[in-house]
DOBAVO-504006 format. One record per residue: residue number from 1; residue in three letters; x, y, z of N, C-alpha, C in turn. Coordinates in pm, 1 decimal. Atoms other than C-alpha are relative to their C-alpha. Layout:
BEGIN
+------+------+----------+----------+----------+----------+----------+----------+----------+----------+----------+
! resi ! resn !      n.X !      n.Y !      n.Z !     ca.X !     ca.Y !     ca.Z !      c.X !      c.Y !      c.Z !
+------+------+----------+----------+----------+----------+----------+----------+----------+----------+----------+
!  NUM !  ALA !        X !        Y !        Z !        X !        Y !        Z !        X !        Y !        Z !
...
+------+------+----------+----------+----------+----------+----------+----------+----------+----------+----------+
//
This chain:
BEGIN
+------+------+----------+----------+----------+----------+----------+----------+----------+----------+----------+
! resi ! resn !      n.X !      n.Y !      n.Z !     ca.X !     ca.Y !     ca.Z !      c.X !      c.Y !      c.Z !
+------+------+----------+----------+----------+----------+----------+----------+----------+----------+----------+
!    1 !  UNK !    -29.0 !    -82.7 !   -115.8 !  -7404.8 !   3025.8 ! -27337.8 !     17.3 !    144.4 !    -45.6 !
!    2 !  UNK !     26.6 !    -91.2 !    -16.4 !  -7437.8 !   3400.5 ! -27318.6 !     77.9 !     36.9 !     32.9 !
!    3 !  UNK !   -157.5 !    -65.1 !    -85.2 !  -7129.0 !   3621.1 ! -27288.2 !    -68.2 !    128.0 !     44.3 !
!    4 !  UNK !     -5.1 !    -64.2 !    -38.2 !  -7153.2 !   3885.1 ! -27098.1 !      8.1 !    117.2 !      9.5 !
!    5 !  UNK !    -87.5 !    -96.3 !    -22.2 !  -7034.0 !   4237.5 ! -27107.4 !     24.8 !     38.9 !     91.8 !
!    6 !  UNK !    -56.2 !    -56.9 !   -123.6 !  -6833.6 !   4449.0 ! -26899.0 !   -102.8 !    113.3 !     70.0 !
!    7 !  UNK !    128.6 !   -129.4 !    -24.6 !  -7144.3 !   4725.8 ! -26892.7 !   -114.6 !   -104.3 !     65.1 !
!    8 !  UNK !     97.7 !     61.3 !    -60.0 !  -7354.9 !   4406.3 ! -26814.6 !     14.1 !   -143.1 !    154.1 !
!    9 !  UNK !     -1.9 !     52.6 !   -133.5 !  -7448.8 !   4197.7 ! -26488.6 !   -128.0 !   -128.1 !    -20.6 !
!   10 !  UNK !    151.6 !    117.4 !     -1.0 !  -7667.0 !   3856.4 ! -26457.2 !      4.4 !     21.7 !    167.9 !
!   11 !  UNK !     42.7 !    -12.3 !   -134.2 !  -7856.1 !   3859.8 ! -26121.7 !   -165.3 !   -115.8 !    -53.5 !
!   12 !  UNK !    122.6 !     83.9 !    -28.3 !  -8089.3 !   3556.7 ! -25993.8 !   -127.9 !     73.2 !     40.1 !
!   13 !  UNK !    126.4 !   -118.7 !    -45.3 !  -8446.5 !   3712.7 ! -25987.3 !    -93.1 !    -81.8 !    130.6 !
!   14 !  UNK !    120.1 !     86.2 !    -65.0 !  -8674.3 !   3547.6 ! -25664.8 !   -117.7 !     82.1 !     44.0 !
!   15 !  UNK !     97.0 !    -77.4 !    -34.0 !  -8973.7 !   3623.7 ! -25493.7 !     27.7 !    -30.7 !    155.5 !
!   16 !  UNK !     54.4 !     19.6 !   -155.1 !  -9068.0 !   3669.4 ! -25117.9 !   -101.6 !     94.9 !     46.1 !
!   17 !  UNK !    151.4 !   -122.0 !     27.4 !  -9426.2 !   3731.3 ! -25082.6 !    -25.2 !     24.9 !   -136.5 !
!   18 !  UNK !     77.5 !    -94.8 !    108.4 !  -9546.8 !   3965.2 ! -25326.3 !    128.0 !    106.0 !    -98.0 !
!   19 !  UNK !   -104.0 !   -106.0 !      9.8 !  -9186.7 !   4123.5 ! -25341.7 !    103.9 !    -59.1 !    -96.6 !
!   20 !  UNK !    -60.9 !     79.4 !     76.5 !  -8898.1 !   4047.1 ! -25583.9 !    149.6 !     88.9 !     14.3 !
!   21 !  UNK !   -115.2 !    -65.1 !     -1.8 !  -8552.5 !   4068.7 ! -25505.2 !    114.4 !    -92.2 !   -123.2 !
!   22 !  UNK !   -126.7 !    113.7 !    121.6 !  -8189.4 !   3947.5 ! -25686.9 !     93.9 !     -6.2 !     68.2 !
!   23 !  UNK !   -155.0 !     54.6 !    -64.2 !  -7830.6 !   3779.0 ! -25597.3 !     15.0 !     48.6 !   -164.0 !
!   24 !  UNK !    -40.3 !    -27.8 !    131.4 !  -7579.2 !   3884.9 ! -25826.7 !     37.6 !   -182.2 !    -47.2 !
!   25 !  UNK !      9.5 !    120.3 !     40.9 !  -7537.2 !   3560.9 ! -26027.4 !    192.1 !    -65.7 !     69.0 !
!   26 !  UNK !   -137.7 !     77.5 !    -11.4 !  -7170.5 !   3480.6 ! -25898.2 !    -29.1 !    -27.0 !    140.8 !
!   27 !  UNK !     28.1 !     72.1 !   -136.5 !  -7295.6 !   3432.9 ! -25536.8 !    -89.0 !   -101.6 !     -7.1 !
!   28 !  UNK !     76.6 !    132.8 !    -14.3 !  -7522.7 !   3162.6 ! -25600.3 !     66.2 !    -99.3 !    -90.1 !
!   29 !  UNK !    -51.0 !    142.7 !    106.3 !  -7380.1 !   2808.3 ! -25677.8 !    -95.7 !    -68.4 !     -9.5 !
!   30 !  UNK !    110.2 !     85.1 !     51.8 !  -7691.9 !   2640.5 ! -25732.1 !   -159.2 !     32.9 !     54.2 !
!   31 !  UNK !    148.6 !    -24.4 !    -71.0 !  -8069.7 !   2651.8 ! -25677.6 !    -39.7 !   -160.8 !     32.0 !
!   32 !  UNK !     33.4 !    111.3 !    -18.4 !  -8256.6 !   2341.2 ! -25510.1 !   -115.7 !    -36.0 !     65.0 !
!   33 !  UNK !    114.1 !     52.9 !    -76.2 !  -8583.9 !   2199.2 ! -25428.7 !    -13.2 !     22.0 !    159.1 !
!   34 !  UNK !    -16.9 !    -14.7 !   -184.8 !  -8684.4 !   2274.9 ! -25075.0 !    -20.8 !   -111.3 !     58.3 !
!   35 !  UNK !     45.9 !     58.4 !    -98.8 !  -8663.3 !   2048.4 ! -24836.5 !     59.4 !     -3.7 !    143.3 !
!   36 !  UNK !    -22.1 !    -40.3 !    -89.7 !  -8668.9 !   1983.6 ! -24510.2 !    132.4 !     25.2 !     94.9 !
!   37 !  UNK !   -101.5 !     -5.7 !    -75.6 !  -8447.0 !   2138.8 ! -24227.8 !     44.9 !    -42.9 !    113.0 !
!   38 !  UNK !    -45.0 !     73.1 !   -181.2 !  -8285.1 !   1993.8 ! -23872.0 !     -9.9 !    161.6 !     73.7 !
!   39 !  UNK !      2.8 !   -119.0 !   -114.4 !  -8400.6 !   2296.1 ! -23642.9 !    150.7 !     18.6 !    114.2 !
!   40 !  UNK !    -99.2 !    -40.5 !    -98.4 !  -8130.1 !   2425.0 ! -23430.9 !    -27.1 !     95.0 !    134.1 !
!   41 !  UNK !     79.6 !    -36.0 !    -81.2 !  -8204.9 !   2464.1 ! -23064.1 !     71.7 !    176.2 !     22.9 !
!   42 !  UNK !    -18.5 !   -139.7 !    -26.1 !  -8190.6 !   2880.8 ! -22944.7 !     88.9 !     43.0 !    -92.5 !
!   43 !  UNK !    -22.6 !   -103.5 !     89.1 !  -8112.7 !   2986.8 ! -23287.9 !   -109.6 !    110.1 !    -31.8 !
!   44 !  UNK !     63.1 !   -137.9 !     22.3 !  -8225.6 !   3343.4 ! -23405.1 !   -121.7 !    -63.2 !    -96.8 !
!   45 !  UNK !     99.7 !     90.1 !     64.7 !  -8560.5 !   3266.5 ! -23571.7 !     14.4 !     66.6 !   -146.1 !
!   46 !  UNK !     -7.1 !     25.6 !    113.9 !  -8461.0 !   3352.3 ! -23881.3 !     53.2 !    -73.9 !    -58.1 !
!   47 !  UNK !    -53.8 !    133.8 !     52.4 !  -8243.8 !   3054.0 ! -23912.3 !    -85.0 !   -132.5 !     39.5 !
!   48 !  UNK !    130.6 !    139.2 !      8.4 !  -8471.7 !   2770.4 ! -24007.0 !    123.7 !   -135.5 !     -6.1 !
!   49 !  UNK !    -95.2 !    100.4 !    -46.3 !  -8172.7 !   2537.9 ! -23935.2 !    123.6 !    -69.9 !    -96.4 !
!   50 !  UNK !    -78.0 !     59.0 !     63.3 !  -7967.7 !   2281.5 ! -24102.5 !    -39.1 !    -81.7 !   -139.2 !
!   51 !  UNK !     55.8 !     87.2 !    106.3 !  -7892.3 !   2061.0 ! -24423.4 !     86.8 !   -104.8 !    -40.8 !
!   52 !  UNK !    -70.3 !     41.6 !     74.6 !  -7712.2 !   1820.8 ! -24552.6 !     44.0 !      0.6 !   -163.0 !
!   53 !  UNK !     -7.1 !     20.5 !    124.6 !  -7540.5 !   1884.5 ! -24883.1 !     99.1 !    -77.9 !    -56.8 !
!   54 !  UNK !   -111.0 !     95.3 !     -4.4 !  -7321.2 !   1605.6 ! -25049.0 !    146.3 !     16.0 !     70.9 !
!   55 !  UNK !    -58.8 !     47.8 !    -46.1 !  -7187.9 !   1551.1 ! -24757.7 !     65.0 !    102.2 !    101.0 !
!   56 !  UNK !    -76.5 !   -105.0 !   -106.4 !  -7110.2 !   1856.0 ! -24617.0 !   -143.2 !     89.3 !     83.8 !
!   57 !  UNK !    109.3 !    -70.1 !   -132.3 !  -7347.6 !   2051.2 ! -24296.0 !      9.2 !    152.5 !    -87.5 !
!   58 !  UNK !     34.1 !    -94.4 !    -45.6 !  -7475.3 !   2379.6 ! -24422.2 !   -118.3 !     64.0 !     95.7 !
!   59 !  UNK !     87.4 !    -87.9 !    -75.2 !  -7661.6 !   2649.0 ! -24229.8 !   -140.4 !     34.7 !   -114.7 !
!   60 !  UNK !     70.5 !    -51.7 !    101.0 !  -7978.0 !   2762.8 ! -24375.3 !   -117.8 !     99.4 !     80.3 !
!   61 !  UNK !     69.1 !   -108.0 !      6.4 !  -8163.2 !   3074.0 ! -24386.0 !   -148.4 !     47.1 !      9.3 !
!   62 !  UNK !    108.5 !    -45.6 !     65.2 !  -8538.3 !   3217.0 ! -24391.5 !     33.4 !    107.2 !    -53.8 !
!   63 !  UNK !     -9.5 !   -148.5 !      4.3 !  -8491.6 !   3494.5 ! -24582.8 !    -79.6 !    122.5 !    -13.5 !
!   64 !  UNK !     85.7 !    -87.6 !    -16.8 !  -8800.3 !   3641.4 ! -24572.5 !     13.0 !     25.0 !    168.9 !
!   65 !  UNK !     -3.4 !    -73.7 !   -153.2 !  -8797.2 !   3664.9 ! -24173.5 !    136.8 !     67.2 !     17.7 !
!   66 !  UNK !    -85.7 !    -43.9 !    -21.9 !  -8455.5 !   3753.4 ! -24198.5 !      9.9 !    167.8 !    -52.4 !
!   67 !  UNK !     33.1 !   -139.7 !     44.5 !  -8554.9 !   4061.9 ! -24398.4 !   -145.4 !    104.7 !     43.3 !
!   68 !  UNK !     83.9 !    -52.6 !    -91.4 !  -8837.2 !   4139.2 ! -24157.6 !   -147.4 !    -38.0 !    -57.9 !
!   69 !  UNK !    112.5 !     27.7 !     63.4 !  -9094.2 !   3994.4 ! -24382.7 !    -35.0 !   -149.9 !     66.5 !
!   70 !  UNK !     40.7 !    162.5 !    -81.0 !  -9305.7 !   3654.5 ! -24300.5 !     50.2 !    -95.0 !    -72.3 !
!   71 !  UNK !    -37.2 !     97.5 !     82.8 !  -9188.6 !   3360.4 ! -24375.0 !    -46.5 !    -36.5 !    -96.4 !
!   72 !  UNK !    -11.2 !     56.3 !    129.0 !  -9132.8 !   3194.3 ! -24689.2 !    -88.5 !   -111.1 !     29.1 !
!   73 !  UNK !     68.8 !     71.1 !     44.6 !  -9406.1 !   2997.7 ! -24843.9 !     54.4 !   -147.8 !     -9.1 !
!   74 !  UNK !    -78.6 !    140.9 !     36.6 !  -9347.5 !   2629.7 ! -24840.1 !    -71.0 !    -67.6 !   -128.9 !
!   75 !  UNK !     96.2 !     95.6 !    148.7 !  -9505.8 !   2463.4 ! -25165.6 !    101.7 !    -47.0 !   -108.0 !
!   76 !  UNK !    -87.8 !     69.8 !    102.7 !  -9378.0 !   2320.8 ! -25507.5 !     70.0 !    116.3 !    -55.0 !
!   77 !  UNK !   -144.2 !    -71.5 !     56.9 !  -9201.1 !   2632.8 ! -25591.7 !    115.8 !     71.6 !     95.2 !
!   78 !  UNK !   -115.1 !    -53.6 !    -94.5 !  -8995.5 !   2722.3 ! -25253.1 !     66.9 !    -67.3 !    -58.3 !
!   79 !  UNK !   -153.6 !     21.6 !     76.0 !  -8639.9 !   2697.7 ! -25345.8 !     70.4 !      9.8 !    114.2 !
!   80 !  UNK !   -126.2 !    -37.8 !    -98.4 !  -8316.2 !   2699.9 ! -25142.0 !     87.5 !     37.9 !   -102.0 !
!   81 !  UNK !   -116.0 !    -38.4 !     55.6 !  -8057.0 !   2910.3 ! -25274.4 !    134.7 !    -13.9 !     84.1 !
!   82 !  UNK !   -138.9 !     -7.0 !    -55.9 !  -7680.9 !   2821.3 ! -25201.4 !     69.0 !     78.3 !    -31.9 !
!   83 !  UNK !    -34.9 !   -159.7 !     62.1 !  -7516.9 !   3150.3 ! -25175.9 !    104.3 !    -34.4 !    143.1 !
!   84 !  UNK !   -145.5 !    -12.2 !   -100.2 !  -7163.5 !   3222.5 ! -25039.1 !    -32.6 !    132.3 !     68.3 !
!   85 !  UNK !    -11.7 !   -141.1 !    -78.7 !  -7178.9 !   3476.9 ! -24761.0 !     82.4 !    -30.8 !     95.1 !
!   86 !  UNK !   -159.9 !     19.8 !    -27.5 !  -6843.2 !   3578.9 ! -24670.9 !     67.7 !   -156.9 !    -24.5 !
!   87 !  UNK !   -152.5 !     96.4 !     20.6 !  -6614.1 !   3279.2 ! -24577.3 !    -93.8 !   -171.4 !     -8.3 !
!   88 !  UNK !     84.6 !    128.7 !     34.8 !  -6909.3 !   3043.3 ! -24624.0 !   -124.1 !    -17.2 !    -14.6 !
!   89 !  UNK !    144.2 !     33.8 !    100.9 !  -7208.6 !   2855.6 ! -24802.4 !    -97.7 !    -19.5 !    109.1 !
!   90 !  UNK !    140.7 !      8.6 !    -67.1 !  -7540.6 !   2865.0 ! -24675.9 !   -113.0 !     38.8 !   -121.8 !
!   91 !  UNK !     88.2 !    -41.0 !     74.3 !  -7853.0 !   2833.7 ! -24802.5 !   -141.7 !     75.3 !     47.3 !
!   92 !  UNK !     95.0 !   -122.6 !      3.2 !  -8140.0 !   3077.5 ! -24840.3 !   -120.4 !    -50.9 !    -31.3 !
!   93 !  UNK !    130.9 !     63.9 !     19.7 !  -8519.6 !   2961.3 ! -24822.7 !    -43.6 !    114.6 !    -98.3 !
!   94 !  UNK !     63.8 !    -44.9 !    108.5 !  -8703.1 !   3149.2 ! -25117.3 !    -97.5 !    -20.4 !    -13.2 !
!   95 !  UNK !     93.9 !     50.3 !     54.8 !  -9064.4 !   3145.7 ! -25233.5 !    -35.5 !    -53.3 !   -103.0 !
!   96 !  UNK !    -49.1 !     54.1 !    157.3 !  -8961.7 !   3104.7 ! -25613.1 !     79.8 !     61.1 !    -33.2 !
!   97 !  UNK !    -73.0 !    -21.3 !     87.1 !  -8726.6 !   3165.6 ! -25837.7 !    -26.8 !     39.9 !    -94.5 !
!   98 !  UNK !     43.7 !    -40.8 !    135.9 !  -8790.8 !   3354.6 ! -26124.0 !     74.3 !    -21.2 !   -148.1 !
!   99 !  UNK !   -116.4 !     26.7 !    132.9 !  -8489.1 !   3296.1 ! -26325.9 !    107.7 !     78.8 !    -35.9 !
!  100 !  UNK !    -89.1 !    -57.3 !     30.9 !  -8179.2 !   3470.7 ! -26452.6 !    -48.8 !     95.0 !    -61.9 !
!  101 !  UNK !     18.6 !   -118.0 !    103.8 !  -8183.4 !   3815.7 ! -26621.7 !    145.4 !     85.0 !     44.9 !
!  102 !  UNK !   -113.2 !    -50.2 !     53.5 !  -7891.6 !   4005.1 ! -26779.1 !    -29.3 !    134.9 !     20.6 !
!  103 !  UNK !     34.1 !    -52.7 !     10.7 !  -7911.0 !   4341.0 ! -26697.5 !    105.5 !    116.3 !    -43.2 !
!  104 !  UNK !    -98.2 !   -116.1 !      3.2 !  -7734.9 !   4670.3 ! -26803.5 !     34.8 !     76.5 !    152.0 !
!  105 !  UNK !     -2.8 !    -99.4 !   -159.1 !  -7589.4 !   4890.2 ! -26518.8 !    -58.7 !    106.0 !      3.1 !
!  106 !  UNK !     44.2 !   -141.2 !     74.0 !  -7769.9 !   5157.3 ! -26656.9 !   -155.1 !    -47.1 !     89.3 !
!  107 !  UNK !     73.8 !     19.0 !    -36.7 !  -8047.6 !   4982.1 ! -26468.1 !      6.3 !    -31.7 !    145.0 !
!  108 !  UNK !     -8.8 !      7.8 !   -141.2 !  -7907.9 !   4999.5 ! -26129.6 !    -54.2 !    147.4 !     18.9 !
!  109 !  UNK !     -2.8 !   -151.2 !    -76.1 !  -8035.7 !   5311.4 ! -25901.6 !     42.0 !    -32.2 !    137.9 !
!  110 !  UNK !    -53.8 !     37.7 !   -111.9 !  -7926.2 !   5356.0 ! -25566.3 !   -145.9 !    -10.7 !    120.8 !
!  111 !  UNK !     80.5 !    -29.6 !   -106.8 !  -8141.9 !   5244.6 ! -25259.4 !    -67.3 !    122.0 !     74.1 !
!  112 !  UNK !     18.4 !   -140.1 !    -67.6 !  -8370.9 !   5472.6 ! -25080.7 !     69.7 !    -47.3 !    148.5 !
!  113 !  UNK !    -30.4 !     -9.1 !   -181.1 !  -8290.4 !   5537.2 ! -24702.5 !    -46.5 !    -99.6 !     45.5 !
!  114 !  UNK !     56.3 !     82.3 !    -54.6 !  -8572.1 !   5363.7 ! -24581.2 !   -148.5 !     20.8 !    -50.6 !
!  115 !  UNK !    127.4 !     -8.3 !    -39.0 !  -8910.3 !   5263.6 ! -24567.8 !    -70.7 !    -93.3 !     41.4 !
!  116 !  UNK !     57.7 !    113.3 !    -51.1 !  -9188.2 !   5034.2 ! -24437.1 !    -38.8 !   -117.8 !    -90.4 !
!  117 !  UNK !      6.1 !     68.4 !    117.0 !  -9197.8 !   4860.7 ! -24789.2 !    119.9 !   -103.9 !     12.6 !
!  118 !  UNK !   -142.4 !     68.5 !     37.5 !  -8806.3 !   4795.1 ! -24824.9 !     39.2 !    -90.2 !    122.6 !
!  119 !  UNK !    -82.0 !    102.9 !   -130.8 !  -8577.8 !   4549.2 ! -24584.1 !     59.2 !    104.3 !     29.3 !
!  120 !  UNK !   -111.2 !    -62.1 !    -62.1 !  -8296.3 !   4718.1 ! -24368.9 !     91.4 !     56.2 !   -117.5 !
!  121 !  UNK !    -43.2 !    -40.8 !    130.7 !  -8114.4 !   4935.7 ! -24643.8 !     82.0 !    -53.0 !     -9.4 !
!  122 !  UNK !   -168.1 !     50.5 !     33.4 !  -7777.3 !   4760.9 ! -24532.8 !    -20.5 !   -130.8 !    -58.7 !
!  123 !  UNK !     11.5 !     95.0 !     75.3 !  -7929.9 !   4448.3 ! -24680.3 !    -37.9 !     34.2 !   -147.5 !
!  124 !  UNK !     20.2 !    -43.1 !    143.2 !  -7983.4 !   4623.7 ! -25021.7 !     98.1 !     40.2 !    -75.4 !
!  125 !  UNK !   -127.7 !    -78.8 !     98.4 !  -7713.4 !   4724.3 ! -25254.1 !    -63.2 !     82.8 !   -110.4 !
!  126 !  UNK !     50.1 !   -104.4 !     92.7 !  -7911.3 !   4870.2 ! -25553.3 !   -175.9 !    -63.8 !    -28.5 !
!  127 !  UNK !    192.2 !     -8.5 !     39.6 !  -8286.4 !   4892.1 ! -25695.2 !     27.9 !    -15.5 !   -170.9 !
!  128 !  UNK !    -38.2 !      0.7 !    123.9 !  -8294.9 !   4721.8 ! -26034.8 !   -161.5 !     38.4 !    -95.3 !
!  129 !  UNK !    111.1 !    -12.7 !     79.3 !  -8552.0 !   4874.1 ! -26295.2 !      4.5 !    -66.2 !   -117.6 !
!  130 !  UNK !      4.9 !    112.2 !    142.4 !  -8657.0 !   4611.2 ! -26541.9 !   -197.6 !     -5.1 !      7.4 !
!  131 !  UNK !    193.5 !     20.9 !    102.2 !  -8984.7 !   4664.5 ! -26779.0 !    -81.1 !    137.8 !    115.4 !
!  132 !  UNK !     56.8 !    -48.3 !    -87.8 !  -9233.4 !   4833.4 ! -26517.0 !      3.4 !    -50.9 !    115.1 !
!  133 !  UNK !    -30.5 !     44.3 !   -110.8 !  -9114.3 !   4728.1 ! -26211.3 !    139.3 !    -19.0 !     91.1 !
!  134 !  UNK !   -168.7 !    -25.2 !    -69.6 !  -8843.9 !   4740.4 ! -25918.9 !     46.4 !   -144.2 !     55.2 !
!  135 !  UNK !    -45.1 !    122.4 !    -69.4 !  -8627.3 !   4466.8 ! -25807.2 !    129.5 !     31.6 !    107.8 !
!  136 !  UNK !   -124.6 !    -38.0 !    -91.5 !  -8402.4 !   4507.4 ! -25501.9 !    110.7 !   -109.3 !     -8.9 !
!  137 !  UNK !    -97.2 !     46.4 !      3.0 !  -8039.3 !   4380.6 ! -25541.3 !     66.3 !    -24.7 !    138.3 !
!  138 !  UNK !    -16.1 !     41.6 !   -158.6 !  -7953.9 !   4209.0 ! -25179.0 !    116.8 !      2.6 !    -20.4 !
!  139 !  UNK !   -148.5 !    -13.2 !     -7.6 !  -7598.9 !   4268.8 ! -25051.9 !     17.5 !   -123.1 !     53.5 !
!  140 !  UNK !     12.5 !    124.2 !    -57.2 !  -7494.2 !   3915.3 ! -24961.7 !     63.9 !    -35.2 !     90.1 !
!  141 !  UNK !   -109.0 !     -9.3 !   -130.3 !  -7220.8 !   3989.4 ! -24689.8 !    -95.7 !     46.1 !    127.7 !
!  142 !  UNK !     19.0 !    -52.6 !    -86.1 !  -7459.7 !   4188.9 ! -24487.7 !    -93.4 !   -110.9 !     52.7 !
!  143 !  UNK !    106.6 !     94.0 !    -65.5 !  -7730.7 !   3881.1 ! -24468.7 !     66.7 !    -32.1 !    108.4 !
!  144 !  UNK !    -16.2 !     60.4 !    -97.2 !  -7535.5 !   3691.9 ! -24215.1 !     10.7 !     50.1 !     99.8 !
+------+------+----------+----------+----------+----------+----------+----------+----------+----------+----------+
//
């Protein structure tokens, strides 16, 4: 296991689409095979419905429509992420998972304003630069 520092941050890397965002690693308690959900009648259509997880009912998420993008891919690498937002678990449909990465803070910048690229800025917390490429850091209070 991999300690940490106080200068450093692990964040789950996924995809949606073509795009690649991150959870900081302490909001997600697990990743899990997708499967299917119990639709919930005149919910917002970004909630693709329900699940059973041992034993307990969560809610679950698209989070590509929820971030104005098209839905999440269904195949052998959609994922559900179980991520605490606020006072409770729900999970998050995903296209893949890319995997953990450790990053310095030195590799946070701050969101732009806006644009027709990014999600809603209040769903962004920072823009992580790793190698040649950007990864947006999702705020996980504002999803719900």
């Amino acid at each position: 296991m991999k300690i940490v520092e106080a200068s450093e941050i692990q964040v789950i890397e996924f995809r949606l689409g073509r795009q690649f965002f991150a959870l900081p690693i302490t909001d997600v308690r697990e990743v899990r095979r997708y499967e299917a959900v119990t639709p919930m009648p005149e919910a917002p259509a970004f909630m693709a419905g329900l699940m059973c997880l041992r034993s307990h009912v969560l809610s679950v998420m698209d989070l590509g429509r929820r971030l104005g993008k098209p839905s999440a891919e269904q195949g052998d690498k959609t994922r559900i992420l179980v991520v605490r937002l606020q006072a409770a678990w729900m999970g998050l449909i995903v296209d893949e998972v890319a995997g953990v990465i450790t990053l310095s803070k030195k590799a946070f910048r701050s969101p732009p304003e806006s644009s027709a690229e990014s999600p809603n800025p209040k769903y962004v917390s920072a823009v992580l630069q790793v190698k040649d490429r950007l990864i947006l850091l999702l705020n996980a209070a504002a999803l719900s």
